[in-house]
N, C-alpha and C positions, 0 to 999 in steps of 0.2 A: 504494500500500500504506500500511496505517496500523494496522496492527495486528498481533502477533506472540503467538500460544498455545504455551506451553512444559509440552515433555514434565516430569517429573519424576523419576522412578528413572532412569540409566545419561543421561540428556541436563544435569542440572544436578545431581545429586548422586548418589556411586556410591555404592547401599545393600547391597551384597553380604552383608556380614556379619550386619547384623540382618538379612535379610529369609531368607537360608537358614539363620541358624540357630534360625528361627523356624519356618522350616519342619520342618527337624530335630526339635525339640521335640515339634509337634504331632504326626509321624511315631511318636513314639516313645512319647508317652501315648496312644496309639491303638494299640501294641503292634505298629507296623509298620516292618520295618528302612529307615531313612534312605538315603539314596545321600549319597555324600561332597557336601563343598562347592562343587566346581568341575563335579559332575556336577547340579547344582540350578543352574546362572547362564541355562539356556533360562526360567527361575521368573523371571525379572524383568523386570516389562515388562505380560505377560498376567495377569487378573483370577485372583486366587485362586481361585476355581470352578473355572475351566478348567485350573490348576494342577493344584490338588489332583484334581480327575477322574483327569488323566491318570496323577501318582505312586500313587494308591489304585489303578486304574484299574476305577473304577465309577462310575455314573450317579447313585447313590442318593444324594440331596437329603440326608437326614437323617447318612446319614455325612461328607458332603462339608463339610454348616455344624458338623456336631461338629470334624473337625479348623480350620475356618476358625476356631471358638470360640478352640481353644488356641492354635492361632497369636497370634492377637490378644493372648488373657491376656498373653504376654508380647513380645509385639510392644508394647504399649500402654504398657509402664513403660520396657524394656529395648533393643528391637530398635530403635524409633525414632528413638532418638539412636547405632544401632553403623552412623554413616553420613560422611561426606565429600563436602566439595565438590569441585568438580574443579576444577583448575587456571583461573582468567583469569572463574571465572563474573561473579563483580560487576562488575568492569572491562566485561565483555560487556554485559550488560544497562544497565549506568549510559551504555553508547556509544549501545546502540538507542534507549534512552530519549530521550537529549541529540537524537534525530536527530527527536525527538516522535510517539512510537510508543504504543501504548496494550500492556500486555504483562498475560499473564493465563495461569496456572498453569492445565493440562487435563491431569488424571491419573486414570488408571484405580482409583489409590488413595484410601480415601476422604476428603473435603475437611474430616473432623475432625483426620485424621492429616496431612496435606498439610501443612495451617496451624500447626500443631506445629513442624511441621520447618522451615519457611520461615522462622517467628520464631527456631528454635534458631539458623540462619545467619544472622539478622539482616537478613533481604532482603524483608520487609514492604513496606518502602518504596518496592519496586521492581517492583512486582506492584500494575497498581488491580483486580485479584481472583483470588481462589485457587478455583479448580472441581477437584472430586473425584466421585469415585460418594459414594452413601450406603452405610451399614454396612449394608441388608438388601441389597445388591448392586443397584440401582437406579443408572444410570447407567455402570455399570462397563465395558460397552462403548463403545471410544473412539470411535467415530462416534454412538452417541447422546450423548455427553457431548456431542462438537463443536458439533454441532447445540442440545441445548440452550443454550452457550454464546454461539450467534450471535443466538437468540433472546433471549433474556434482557439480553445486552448490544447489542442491537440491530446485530449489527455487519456488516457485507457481505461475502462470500464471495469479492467478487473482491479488495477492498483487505486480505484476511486471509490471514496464514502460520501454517503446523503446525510447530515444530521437535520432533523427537524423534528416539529412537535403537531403535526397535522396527519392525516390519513392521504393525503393531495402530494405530501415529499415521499413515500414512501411506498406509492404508488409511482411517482416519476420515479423513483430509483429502480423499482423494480422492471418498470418497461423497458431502462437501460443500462439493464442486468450489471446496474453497480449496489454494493451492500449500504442498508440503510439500519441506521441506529435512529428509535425513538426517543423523545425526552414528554416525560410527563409531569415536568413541573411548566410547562406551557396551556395550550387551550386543546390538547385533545386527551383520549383515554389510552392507557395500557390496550383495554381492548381493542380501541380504534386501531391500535398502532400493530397489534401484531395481525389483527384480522386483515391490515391489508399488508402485512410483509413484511414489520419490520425486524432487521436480523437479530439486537440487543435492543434492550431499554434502559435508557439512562435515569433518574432519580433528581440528577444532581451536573451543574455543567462538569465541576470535580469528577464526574464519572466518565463524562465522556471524553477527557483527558486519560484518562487512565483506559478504556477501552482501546483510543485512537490508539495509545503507545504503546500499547501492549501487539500491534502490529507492524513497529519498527522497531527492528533489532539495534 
């Protein structure tokens, strides 16, 4: 192994607060009542499209980019910084690295906003690159994302890891038969994670330091 792709929402930084109450917002300039906070935390993880579908719950393209519009408005000033690292991230990534690991950010978010956020925590340095979808929703599914990332970075699918905390990273890793490690101190379940694939389950970011290097000699 020599390579590790890192989730972004609920796996290296919890975005609860901006990212539902962005959804909020957009819900509510679209004159449609919001569901509370804690009934929006299945919203993190999966591509706003499929989000907002199912909260609207309709098909139509043109309403679906009208609320993804307002989300964004103030997703883009406000929501992207109402975020948190999780406990032990840096220390984590500064251990995989030491063990000379190549590590690179795969998020369904897209990689203008990604890079925002990575610079706000100061963790540039620790990432040799940041993949996202595009803002027309290009890439947004995490198995085409992975896939372009292997291409792009030339990288091999057998010496490559998926960490994330969604059923969506661990289904993209499997469709490109690279190993995925679950983390359930994010927004999904143990069960989630192994019913679609995932190879270990992490507890703790601490764990998945200690899984990652236990695959370099």
């Amino acid at each position: 192994m020599n390579t590790v792709l890192f989730d972004l929402d609920g796996t290296l930084t919890d975005p609860k607060i901006g990212i539902t109450t962005c959804i909020q917002y957009a819900l509510n300039q679209l004159n449609y009542e919001s569901p509370q906070t804690d009934q929006l935390l299945w919203c993190i993880g999966p591509p706003l499209t499929v989000s907002f579908a199912k909260l609207l719950q309709t098909t139509d393209k043109v309403l679906i980019d009208r609320a993804i519009t307002f989300y964004r408005d103030r997703f883009a000033t406000v929501g992207l910084f109402e975020n948190a690292l999780y406990p032990q991230i840096p220390e984590t990534l500064k251990a995989i690295r030491a063990k000379g690991y190549q590590t690179f950010i795969a998020t369904s978010k897209p990689h203008v906003f990604a890079k925002r956020i990575i610079e706000h925590f100061e963790l540039t340095s620790l990432f040799d690159g940041i993949y996202g979808s595009e803002l027309d929703g290009t890439r947004s599914d995490k198995a085409e994302l992975i896939r372009h990332i292997l291409l792009t970075e030339n990288l091999i699918p057998a010496k490559t890891m998926m960490v994330g905390d969604r059923s969506h990273d661990t289904i993209g890793a499997k469709k490109n038969l690279i190993f995925a490690i679950g983390v359930t101190y994010g927004y999904g379940t143990e069960e989630e994670l192994r019913m679609h694939g995932a190879d270990l389950i992490a507890i703790s970011p601490l764990e998945i330091a200690k899984y990652v290097c236990s695959y370099k000699s």
